[in-house]
C-alpha positions as CSV (number, residue, x, y, z in Angstrom):
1,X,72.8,155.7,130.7
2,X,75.3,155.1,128.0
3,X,77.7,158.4,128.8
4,X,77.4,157.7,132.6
5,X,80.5,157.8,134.1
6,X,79.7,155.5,136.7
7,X,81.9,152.4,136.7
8,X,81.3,150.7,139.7
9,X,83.9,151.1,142.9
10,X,83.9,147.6,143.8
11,X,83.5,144.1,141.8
12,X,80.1,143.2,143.0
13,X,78.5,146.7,141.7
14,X,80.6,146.2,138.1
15,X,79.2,142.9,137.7
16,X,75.5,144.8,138.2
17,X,76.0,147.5,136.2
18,X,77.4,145.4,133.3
19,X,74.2,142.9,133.9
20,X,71.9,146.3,133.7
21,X,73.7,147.4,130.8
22,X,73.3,143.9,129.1
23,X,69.4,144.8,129.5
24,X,69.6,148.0,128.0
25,X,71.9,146.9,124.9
26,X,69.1,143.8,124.2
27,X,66.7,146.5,124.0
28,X,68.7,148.7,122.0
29,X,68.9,146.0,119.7
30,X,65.6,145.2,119.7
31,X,64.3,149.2,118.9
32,X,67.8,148.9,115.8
33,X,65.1,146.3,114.4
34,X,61.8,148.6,114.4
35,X,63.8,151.3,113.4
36,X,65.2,149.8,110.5
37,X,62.0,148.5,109.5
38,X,60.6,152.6,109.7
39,X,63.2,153.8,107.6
40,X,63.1,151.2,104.6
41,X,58.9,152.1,104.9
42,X,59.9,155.9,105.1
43,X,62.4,155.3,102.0
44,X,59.0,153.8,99.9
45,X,57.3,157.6,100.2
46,X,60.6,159.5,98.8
47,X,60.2,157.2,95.5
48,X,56.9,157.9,95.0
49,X,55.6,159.0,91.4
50,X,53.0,162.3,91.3
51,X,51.7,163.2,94.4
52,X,54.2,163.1,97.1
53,X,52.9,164.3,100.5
54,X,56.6,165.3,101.7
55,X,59.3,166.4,100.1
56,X,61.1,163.0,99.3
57,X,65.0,164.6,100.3
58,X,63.5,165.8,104.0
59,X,62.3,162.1,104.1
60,X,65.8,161.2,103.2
61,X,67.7,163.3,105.2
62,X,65.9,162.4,108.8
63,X,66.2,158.8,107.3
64,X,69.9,158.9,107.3
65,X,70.0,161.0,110.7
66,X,67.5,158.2,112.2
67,X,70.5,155.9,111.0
68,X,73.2,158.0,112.4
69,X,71.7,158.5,115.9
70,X,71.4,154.6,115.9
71,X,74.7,153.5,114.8
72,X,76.4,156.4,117.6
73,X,74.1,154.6,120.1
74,X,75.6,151.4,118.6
75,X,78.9,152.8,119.2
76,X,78.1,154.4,122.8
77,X,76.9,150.8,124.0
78,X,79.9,149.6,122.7
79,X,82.2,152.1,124.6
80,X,80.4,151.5,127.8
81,X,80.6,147.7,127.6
82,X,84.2,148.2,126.9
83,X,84.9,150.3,130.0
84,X,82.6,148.2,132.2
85,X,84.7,145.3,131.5
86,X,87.7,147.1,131.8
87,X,86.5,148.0,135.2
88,X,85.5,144.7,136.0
89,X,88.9,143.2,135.5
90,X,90.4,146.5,137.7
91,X,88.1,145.5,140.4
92,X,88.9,141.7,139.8
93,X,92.8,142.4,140.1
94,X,91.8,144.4,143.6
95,X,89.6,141.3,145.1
96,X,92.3,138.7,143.8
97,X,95.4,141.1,145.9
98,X,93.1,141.6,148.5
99,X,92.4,137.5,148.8
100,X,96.5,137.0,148.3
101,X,97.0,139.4,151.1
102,X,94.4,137.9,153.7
103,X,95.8,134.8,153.1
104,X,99.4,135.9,153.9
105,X,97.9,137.2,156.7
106,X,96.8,134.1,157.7
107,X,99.6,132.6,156.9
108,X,101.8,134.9,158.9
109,X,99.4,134.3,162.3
110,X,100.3,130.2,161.7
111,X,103.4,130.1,161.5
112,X,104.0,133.0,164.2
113,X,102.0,130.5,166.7
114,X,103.5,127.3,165.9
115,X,106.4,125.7,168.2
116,X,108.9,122.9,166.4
117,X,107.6,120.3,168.6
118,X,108.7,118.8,171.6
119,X,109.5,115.5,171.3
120,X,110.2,113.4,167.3
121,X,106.6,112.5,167.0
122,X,105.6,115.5,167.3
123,X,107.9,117.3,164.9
124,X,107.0,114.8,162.4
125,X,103.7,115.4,162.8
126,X,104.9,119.7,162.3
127,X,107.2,119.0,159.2
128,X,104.2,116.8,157.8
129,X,101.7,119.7,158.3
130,X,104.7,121.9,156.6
131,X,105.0,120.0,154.0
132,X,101.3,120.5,152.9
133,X,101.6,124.3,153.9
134,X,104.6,124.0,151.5
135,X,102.5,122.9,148.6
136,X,99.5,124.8,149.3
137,X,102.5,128.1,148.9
138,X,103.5,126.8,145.7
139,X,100.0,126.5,144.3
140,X,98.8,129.9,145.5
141,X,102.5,131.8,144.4
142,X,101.2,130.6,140.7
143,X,98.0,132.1,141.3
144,X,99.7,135.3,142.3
145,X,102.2,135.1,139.6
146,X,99.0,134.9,137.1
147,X,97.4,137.9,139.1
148,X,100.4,139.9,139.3
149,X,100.6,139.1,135.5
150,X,97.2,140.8,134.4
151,X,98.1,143.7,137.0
152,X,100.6,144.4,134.6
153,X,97.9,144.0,131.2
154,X,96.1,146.6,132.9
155,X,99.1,149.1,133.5
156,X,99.9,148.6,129.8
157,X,96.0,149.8,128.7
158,X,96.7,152.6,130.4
159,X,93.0,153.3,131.3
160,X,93.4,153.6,135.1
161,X,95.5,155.4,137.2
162,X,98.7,153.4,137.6
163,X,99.6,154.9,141.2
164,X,96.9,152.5,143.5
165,X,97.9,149.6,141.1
166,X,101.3,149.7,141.7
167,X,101.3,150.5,145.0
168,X,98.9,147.0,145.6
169,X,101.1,145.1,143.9
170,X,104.5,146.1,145.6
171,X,102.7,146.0,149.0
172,X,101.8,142.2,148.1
173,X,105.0,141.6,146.8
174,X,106.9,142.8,150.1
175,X,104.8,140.6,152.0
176,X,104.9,137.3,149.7
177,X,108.7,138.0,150.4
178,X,108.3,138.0,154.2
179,X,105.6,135.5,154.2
180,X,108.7,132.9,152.2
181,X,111.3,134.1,154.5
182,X,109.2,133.4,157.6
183,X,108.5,129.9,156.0
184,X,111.7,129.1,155.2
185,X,113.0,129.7,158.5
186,X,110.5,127.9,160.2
187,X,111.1,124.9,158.1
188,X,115.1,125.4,159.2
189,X,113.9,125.2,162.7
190,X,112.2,122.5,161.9
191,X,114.5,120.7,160.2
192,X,117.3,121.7,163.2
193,X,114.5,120.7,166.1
194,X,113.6,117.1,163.7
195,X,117.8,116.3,163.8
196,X,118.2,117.3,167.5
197,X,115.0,114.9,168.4
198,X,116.4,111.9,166.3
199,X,120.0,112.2,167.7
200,X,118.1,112.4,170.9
201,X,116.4,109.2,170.4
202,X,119.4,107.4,168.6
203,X,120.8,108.5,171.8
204,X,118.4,106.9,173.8
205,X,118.6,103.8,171.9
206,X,122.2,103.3,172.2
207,X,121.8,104.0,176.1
208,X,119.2,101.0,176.4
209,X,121.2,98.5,174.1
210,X,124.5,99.6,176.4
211,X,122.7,98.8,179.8
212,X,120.9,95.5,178.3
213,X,124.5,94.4,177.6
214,X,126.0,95.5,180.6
215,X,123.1,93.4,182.8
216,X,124.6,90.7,179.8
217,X,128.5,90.9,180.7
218,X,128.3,91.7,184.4
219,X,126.6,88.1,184.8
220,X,127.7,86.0,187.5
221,X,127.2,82.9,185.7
222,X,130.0,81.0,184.4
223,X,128.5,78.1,184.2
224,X,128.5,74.4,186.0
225,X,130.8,72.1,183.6
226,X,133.2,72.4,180.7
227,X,130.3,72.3,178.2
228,X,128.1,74.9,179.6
229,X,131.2,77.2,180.2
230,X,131.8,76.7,176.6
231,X,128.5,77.6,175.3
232,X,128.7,81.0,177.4
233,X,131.8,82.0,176.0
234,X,130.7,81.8,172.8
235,X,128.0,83.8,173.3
236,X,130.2,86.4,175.0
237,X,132.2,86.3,171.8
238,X,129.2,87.3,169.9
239,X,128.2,90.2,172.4
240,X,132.1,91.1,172.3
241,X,131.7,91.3,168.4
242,X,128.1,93.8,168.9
243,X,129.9,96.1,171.4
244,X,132.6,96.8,168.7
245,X,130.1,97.1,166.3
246,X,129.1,100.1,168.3
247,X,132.6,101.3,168.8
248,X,131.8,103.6,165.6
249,X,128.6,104.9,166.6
250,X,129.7,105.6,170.3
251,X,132.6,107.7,169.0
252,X,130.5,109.4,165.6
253,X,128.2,111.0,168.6
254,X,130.4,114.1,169.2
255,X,130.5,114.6,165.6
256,X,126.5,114.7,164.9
257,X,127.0,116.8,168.0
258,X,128.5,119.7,166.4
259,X,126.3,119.3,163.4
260,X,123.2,120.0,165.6
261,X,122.4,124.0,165.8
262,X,123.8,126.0,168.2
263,X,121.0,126.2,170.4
264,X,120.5,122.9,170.6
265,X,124.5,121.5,170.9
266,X,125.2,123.8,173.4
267,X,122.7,122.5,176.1
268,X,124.2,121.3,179.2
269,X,121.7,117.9,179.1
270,X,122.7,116.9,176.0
271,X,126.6,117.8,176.2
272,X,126.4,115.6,179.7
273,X,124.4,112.8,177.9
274,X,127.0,112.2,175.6
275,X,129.7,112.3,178.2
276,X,127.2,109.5,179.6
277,X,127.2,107.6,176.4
278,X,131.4,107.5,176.4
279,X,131.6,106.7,179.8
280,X,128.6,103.6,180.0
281,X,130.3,102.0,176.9
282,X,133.9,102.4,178.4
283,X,132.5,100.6,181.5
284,X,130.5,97.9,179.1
285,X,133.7,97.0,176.9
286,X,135.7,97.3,180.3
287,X,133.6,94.5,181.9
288,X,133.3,92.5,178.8
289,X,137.1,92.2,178.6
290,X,137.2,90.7,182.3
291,X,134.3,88.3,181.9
292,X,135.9,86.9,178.7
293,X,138.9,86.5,180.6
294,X,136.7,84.7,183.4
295,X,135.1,82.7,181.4
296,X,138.5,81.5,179.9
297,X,139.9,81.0,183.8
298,X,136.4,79.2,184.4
299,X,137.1,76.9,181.3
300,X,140.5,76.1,182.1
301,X,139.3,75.3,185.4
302,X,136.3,72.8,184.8
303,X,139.5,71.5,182.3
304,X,141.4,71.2,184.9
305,X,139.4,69.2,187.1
306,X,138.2,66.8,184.3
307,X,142.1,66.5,183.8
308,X,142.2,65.9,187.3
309,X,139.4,63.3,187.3
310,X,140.7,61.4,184.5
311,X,144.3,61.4,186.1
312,X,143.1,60.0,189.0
313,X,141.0,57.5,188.1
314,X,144.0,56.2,186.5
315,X,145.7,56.5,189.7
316,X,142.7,54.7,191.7
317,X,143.3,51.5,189.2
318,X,147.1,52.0,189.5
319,X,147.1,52.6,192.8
320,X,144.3,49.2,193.8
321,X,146.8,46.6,191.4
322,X,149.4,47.5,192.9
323,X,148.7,47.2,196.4
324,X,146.9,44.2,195.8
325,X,150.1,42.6,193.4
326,X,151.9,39.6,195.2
327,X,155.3,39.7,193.6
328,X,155.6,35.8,192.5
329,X,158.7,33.5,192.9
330,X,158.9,31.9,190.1
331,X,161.2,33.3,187.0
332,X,158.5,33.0,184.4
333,X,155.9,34.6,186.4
334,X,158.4,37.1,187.1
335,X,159.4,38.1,184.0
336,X,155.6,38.5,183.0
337,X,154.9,40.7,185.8
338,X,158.2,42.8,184.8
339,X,156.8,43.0,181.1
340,X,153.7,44.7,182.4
341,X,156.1,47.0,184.6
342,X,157.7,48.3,180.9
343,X,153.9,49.0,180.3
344,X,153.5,50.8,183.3
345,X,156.3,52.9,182.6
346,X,154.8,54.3,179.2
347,X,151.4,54.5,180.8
348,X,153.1,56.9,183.7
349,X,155.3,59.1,181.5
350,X,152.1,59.7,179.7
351,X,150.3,60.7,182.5
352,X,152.9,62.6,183.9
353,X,152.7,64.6,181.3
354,X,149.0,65.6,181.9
355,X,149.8,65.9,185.6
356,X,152.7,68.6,184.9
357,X,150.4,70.6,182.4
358,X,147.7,70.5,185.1
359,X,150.3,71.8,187.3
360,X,151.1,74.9,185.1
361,X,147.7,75.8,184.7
362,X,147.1,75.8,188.1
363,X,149.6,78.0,188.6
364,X,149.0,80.3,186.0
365,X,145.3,80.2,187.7
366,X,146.7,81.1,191.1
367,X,148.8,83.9,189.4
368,X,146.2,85.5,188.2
369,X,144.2,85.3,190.8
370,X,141.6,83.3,190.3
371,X,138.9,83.8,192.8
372,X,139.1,79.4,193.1
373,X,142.9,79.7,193.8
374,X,142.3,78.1,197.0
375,X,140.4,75.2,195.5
376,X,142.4,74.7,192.8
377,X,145.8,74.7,194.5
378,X,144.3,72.0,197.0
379,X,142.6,69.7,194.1
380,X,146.6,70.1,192.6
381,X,147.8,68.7,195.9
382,X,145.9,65.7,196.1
383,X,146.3,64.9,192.6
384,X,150.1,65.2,193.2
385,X,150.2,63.6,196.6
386,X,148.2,60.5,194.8
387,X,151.0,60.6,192.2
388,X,153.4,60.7,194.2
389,X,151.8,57.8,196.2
390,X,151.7,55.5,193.5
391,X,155.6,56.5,192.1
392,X,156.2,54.9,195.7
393,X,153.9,51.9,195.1
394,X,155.9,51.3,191.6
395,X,159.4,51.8,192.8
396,X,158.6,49.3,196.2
397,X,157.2,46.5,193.7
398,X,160.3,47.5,191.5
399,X,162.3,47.0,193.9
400,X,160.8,43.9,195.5
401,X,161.0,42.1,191.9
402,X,164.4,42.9,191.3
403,X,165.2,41.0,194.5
404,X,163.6,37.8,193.2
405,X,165.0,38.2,189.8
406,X,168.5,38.3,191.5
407,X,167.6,35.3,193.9
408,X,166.2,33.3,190.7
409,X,169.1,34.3,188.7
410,X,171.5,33.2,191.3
411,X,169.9,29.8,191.6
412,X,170.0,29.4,188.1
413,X,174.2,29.9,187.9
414,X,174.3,27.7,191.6
């Protein structure tokens, strides 16, 4: 049993003959003990005095070759133990490459099925799943480092034949390589399919904030009054302000364009979404600048006709004193009267004023084309033909009251 050559051919049957050969030594040991215990009693007859029933050196020399057949059995079960176990850590390097390599394999069959997604969640969810096939690489390429590593303990015993453990651990190594390389490009595909999906949905975004603004600046209402019209066009200023906010990341799209991989920049869908993009915000800024401008026509207007209003409710009080005003006869009464005329005069170049910058607006209204020319021009008439009206009014009680001062002045010299 102890110069058997058999050293198992596979892990499982080392492990058995190394527990069977455990046995044997225990009861090696346990006949070293009897023996030992025969020779010191067979020692006791070679030192015996007179009578000696053997000759005392044959009892001394199968003594000593007792001892020398049990210390070489010593020596064989040590041997054997020693190539068992260097057999069981052969077989254990084969197991642990054979392990590496089925889980390469395994590897290899994963990533050779798995797509990069079709939509961001999904690719997420893919580089997520990476990620932990990423760390599950690292920890098993320091196993194999540690494998590879007592490989090369065994090559430097120099017990086994160095051909099929070499040739294991280059075969594992080329496919460790490939396995990385295969990773690593999947996780650039990733990667490339992850920044395609987000541009796509940044995309997206920026085409759902540009048509909620569009609905915003395309609005018919300019509102009802002065105040109102107000309130709108400062929230148009605001939305104004957002859409050039934008203006960057509208014209940064071709850019992270050409940074996307070829595969996925060169896609007609994409190319023609961005062309989309340009064109929906050229239209948005477009109409933004024109209802600004409306809103500033629709302001000037409700201006105008609260100018209007205020003009010619001066005119209505103007316009009922003076029709109902008796010129008097008598010089004090007249002078008083032609006091309040000096009033009058300041009161209508003040108003005059407003009139003529009504006036201008209304024209620059009607120049531009205001879609309430038509209204405008014929609110500007009767506001002028009222003026004009009561300029009549005031130069016919002007005149009338210069004639009695000249009558009462004449009396007065008579």
């Amino acid at each position: 049993l102890l110069v058997s050559k058999d050293l198992g051919k596979h892990l499982l049957e080392v492990d058995d003959l190394l527990q069977k050969h455990g046995l044997l030594e225990a009861d090696v040991s346990a006949q070293t003990e009897r023996v030992q215990a025969l020779n010191v009693a067979a020692l006791k007859f070679s030192e015996l005095e007179g009578y000696q029933p053997c000759d005392p050196q044959i009892i001394c020399n199968r003594v000593n070759h007792v001892q020398t057949c049990l210390e070489e059995l010593g020596e064989l079960a040590g041997k054997r133990r020693k190539e068992l176990e260097d057999s069981r850590q052969l077989w254990a390097f084969f197991q642990e490459m054979e392990e590496a390599e089925a889980w390469i394999r395994e590897k290899e069959q994963i990533l050779a099925a798995k797509t990069c997604g079709r939509d961001l969640s999904s690719v997420l969810t893919l580089t997520n799943k990476h990620k932990s096939m990423l760390g599950e690489l690292g920890s098993r390429r320091a196993l194999l480092h540690q494998t590879m590593k007592r490989g090369e303990q065994i090559l430097a015993k120099k017990r086994f034949s160095p051909g099929g453990i070499q040739e294991k651990m280059r075969e594992v190594r080329l496919r460790w390589k490939k396995l990385e390389e295969v990773t690593g490009l999947h996780q650039q595909r990733l990667q490339e399919a992850l920044n395609f999906f987000q541009f796509s949905a940044e995309t997206d975004d920026l085409v759902a904030w540009l048509q909620d603004t569009y609905r915003i600046v395309s609005s018919d209402d300019f509102g009802h009054d002065d105040y109102s019209t107000q309130a709108l066009l400062r929230k148009h200023r605001a939305v104004v302000e957002e859409v050039e906010k934008h203006r960057a990341a509208v014209l940064a799209l071709r850019k992270q364009l050409a940074l996307l991989a070829p595969d996925h920049r060169q896609g007609v869908d994409v190319q023609i979404r961005v062309v989309e993009v340009e064109q929906l915000y050229g239209e948005v800024a477009e109409v933004a600048v024109l209802r600004q401008q409306w809103l500033q026509d629709a302001l000037a207007v409700y201006r105008m006709f609260s100018e209007v209003h205020a003009c010619e409710v001066w005119v209505d009080e103007k316009e009922q004193w003076l029709e109902k005003m008796e010129v008097p006869e008598e010089l004090d009464e007249v002078e008083v009267v032609q006091h309040r005329f000096e009033s009058l005069d300041q009161e209508m170049n003040s108003v005059m004023g407003r009139i003529l910058d009504v006036n201008q607006v209304v024209q620059q209204l009607v120049d531009g084309g205001h879609p309430s020319s038509e209204e405008v021009r014929s609110c500007q008439d009767h506001l002028n033909s009222r003026w004009n009206r009561v300029v009549e009014l005031v130069e016919q009680k002007k005149g009338q009251l210069s004639s009695v001062l000249k009558i009462q002045n004449y009396l007065l010299e008579c």
